[in-house]
N, C-alpha and C positions, 0 to 999 in steps of 0.2 A: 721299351723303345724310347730313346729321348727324342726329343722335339729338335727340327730338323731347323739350321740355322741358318740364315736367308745373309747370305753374302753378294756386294754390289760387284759386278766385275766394271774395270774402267775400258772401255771401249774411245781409241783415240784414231784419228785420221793423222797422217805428216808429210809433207816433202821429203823427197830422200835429201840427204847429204852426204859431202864425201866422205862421210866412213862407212856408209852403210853399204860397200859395195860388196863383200860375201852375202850378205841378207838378202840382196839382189840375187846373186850366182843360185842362190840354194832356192831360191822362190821360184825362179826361173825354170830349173832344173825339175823341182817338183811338178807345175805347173805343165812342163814339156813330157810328163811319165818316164824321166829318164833318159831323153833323147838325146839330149845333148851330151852325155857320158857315153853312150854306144856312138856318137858322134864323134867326139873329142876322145875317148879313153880315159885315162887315168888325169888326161891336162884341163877334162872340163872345169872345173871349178876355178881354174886362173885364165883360161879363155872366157869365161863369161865377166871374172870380175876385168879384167881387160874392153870389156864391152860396156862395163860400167862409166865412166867418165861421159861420151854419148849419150847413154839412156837415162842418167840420174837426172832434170828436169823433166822427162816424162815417167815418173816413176812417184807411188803414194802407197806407203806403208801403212798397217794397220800394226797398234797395239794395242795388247790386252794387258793389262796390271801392269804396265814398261814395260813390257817384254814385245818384240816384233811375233806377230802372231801370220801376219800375211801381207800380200800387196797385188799390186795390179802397175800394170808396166801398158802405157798407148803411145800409137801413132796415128796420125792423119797422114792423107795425101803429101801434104807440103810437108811434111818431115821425113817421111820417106823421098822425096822426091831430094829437099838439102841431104839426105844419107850420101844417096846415091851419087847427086854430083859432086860433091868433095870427095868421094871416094876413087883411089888410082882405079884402072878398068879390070886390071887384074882383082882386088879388093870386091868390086862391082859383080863381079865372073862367081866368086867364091860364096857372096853373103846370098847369092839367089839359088845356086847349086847348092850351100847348107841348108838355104829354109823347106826345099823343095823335097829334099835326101829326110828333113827333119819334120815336118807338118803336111806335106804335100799341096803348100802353098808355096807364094811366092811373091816380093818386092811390090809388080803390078797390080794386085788383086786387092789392093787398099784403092778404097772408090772416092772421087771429091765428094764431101760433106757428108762421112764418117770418118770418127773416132775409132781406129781399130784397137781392141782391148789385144795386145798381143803376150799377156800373161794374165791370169789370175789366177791367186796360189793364198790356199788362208790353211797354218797348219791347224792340225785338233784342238789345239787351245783354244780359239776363234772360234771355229765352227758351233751351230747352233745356235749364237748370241746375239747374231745381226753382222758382223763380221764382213761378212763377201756382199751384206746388202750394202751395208755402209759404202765399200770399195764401190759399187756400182753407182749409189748415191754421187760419189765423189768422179764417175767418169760423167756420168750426167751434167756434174758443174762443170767441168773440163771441158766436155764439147758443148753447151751454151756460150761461156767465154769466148771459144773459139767460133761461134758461128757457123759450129754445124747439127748437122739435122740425125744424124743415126749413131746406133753401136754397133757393133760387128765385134765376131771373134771366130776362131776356127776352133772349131770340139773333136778329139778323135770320136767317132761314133760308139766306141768301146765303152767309152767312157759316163756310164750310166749317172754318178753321181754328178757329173759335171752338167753333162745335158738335162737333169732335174732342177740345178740350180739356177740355172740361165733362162729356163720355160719359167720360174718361179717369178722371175725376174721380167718378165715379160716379153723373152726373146722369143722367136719363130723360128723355124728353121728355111733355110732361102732356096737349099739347095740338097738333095739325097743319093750325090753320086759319090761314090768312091770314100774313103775311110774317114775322111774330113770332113764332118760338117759344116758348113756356114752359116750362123745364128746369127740375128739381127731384133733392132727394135728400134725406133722413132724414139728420141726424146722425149718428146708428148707421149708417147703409148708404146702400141705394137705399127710396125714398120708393115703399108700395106704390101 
């Protein structure tokens, strides 16, 4: 048996750019279990990078060795809330009947002073190495910057490995109804 050979992986943090909007689409996509393709059909992959332009300032890539390994995609209140008023009412009508068809959330349910993480997606190359703590790390500085006090995210409850990772993280769960979870945590801690 040879001697087993200890290799560094490079673990990086980034702001997205604009070319990064497939890496978007596809983190997204992961992230959502699929939803957005049984949503979209065969067009989700250009409806989401379409969505990219908007998202790409709230949006922080993870990579491993240069390679995009995962990201995490948030909103707060007040970005949702500028989504919403620039948007035509018809635009307004669609993006809260998609999230609601898509996570069994919706537009309103981002609270003042949370961070809502509205994707976290780290593929198998990441995972294990610090990866999705990094990403959490980095929504932690996002909302201090921004002056607010929580995280939040919606987990489908199916979703075993997800809701491990977020308890790992120090998230709580807020609420036990219906297929969606709401997990949360304080900045400083766990959220009482």
């Amino acid at each position: 048996m040879s001697a087993a050979i200890e290799t560094s992986v490079q673990l990086r943090l980034g702001r997205a750019d604009a070319t990064d909007a497939e890496h978007y689409a596809r983190l997204a996509e992961a992230a959502a279990g699929g939803g957005f393709g049984r949503l979209y059909g065969s067009r989700w992959l250009e409806a989401l990078k379409a969505a990219y332009p908007a998202r790409r300032e709230r949006t922080i890539f993870l990579e491993v060795d240069g390679d995009v390994a995962g990201g995490i995609g948030f909103d707060s209140l007040q970005d949702r809330t500028a989504m919403a008023e620039s948007a035509t009412p018809s635009l307004r009508t669609r993006a809260v009947s998609t999230w609601r068809r898509l996570r069994g959330i919706h537009i309103e349910e981002v609270r003042d002073g949370e961070l809502y993480l509205a994707f976290v997606a780290v593929y198998p190359a990441g995972r294990r190495r610090g990866g999705g703590t990094r990403l959490i790390e980095a929504s932690v500085l996002e909302a201090r910057k921004r002056g607010l006090q929580y995280l939040t995210a919606a987990v489908d409850r199916r979703n075993h490995t997800s809701l491990s990772f977020f308890q790992s993280a120090g998230f709580k769960t807020e609420d036990d109804d219906g297929p969606v979870l709401r997990v949360s945590r304080s900045i400083g801690g766990i959220r009482p």
